[in-house]
Residue, then its C-alpha position, 0 to 999 in steps of 0.5 A: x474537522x472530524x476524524x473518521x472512524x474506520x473498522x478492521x474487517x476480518x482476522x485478529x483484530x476484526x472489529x476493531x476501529x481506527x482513528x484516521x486524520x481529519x482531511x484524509x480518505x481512507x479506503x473504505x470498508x467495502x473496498x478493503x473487504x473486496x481487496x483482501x478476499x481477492x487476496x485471499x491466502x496471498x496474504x498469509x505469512x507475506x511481508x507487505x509494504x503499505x506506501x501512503x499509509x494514511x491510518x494504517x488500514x490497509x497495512x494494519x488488516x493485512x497484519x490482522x489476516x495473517x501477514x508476517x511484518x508489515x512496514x508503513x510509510x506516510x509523511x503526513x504529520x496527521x496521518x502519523x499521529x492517527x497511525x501512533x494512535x492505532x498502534x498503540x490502541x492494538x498493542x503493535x507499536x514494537x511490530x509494526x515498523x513505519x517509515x515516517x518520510x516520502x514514498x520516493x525516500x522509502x524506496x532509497x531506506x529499504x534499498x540500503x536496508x535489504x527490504x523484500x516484499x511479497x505485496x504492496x499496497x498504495x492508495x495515494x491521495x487521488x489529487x496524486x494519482x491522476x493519470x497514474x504513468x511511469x512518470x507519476x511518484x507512484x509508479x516510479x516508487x513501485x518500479x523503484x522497489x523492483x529495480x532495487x531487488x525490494x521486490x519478491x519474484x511474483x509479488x503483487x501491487x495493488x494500487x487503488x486510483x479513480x476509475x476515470x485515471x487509467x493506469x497503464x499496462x506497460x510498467x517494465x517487469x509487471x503485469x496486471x493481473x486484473x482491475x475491479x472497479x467499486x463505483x469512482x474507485x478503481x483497484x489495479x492488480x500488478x503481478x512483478x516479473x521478477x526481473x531486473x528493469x530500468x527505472x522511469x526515464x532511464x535507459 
């Protein structure tokens, strides 16, 4: 199976490519650019975490437009080899950390580790996204991170799902601050209250 080239849009490494795992979806090029206009200046000096990294993409054009440290998690053997491959290809495999593991563990490392983020980015693998609720592994991890104190007060979460899964509005300690649609791909923004809540399923 081929691999599919993607391309870093804008900033120090605009104009670069990257391989990505043969089989995978990374996020286009067309969303990335909408995603990270939105961002805009959010993006600059932010520590951010790229959970379902895929290739790195979206971690990787963060760092590229002047995000501070940029941590990956992806536990595919594939998708890791594409990341090892792109880091090394910049010259970023002694700054950018990657947490070779499940989202669900990830959250547990960067508990115990002391990680605090300004924004996330998870595009997970639609098959794995449906109807993205508090009980889905994407929301618990998010909600995870926040409840482990992983999370800046004010942070944002962007989760790129399928337009026809609604993702619900109702996350304890977020806010969606908007949803934009780019054909079948839906991108939510998810602002943290910055307070404490219980996890999914707990009281």
């Amino acid at each position: 199976m081929k691999k599919t080239q993607v391309r870093i849009v804008a900033g120090r490494f605009g104009g670069r490519r990257l391989n990505s795992a043969p089989g995978t979806r990374p996020t286009g090029e067309r969303v990335r650019e909408a995603v990270f206009s939105r961002l805009g200046p959010e993006v600059e000096g932010a520590r951010v975490l790229d959970l379902y990294a895929g290739s790195g993409a979206l971690g990787l054009e963060a760092l590229s437009r002047g995000a501070a440290s940029v941590v990956l998690v992806e536990r595919s053997g594939r998708a890791l080899a594409a990341i090892d491959a792109n880091l090394a290809a910049l010259g970023l495999a002694d700054e950018v950390r990657c947490l070779r593991c499940h989202v669900g563990r990830a959250v547990q490392v960067l508990s115990e580790r002391g990680g605090l983020f300004d924004l996330v980015l998870a595009d997970p693998p639609y098959a794995e996204s449906a109807a993205l609720e508090e009980t889905t592994s994407v929301a618990k991890a998010i909600i995870g991170l926040s409840v482990a104190g992983c999370l800046r007060a004010g942070a944002l979460v962007v989760v790129e799902h399928r337009r026809q899964d609604a993702l619900s509005v109702t996350w304890p300690g977020f806010q969606v601050d908007a949803e934009r649609d780019y054909g079948d791909t839906r991108v939510t923004y998810l602002r943290h209250q910055g307070r404490d809540t219980p996890a999914p399923g707990e009281e």
